[in-house]
C-alpha positions as CSV (number, residue, x, y, z in Angstrom):
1,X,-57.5,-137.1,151.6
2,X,-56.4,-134.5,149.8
3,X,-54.8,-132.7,152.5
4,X,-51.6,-135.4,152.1
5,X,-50.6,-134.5,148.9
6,X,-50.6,-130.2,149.4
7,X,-46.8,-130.3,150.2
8,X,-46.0,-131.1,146.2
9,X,-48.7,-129.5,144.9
10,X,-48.0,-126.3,142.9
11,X,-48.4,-122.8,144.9
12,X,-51.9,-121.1,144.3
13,X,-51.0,-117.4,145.2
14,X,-48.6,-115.9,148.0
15,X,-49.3,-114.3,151.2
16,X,-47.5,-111.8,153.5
17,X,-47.8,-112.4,157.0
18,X,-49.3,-109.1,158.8
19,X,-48.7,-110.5,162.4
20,X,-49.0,-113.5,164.9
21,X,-50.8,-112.5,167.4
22,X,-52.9,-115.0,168.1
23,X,-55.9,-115.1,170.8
24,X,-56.2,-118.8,171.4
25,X,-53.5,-120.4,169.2
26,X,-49.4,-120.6,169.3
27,X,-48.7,-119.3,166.0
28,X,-45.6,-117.0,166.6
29,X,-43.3,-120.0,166.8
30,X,-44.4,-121.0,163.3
31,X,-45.4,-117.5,161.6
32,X,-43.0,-114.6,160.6
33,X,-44.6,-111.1,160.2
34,X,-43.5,-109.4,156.9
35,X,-42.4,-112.9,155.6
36,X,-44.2,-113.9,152.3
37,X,-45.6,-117.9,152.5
38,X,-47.3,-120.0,149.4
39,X,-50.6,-120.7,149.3
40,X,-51.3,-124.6,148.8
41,X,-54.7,-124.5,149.2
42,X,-57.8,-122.0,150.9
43,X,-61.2,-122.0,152.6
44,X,-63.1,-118.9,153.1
45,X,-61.9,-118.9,156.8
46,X,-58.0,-120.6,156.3
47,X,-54.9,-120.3,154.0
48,X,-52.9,-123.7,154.1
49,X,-49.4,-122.3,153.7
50,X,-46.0,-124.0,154.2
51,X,-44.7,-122.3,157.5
52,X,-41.6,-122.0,159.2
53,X,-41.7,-125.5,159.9
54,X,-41.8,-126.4,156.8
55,X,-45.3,-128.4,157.1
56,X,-48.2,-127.5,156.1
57,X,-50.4,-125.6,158.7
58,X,-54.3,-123.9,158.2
59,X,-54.2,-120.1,159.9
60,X,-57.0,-117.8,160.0
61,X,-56.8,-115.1,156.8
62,X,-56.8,-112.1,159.3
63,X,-53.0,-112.8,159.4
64,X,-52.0,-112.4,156.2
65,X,-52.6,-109.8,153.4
66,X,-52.8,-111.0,149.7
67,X,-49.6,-109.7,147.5
C-alpha cells in the first residue's frame, strides 16, 4: 500500500507537461501544459505526479518531457 504514503514522500525527478490531450481520459482539468509537476513515483508506462488538484494522479509519460 504504498501508494498512501506518495503525497509526503520526497520528489524523485520533475516533469514538464507537453500537453493534455487525452484520447480516452479527462486530463485537461487536472494537467497544465508547460507547467513543471514532481515525480512521486514511476512505472515504465505512468509518472505519479501531484497535479493541479493537488492529489496524486498516474498519467501516461507521452505527456510530459523529463527536465
Amino acid at each position: 500500500m504504498i501508494h498512501k504514503n506518495w503525497e509526503k514522500s520526497k520528489t524523485i525527478k520533475q516533469v514538464e507537461c507537453v500537453h493534455n490531450e487525452a484520447e480516452k481520459f479527462v486530463v485537461n482539468n487536472v494537467l497544465t501544459p508547460g507547467k513543471v509537476y514532481n515525480v512521486k513515483n514511476e512505472s515504465e508506462e505512468f509518472y505519479f505526479v501531484e497535479d493541479n488538484s493537488g492529489r496524486i494522479g498516474g498519467f501516461y509519460k507521452n505527456y510530459f518531457k523529463e527536465k
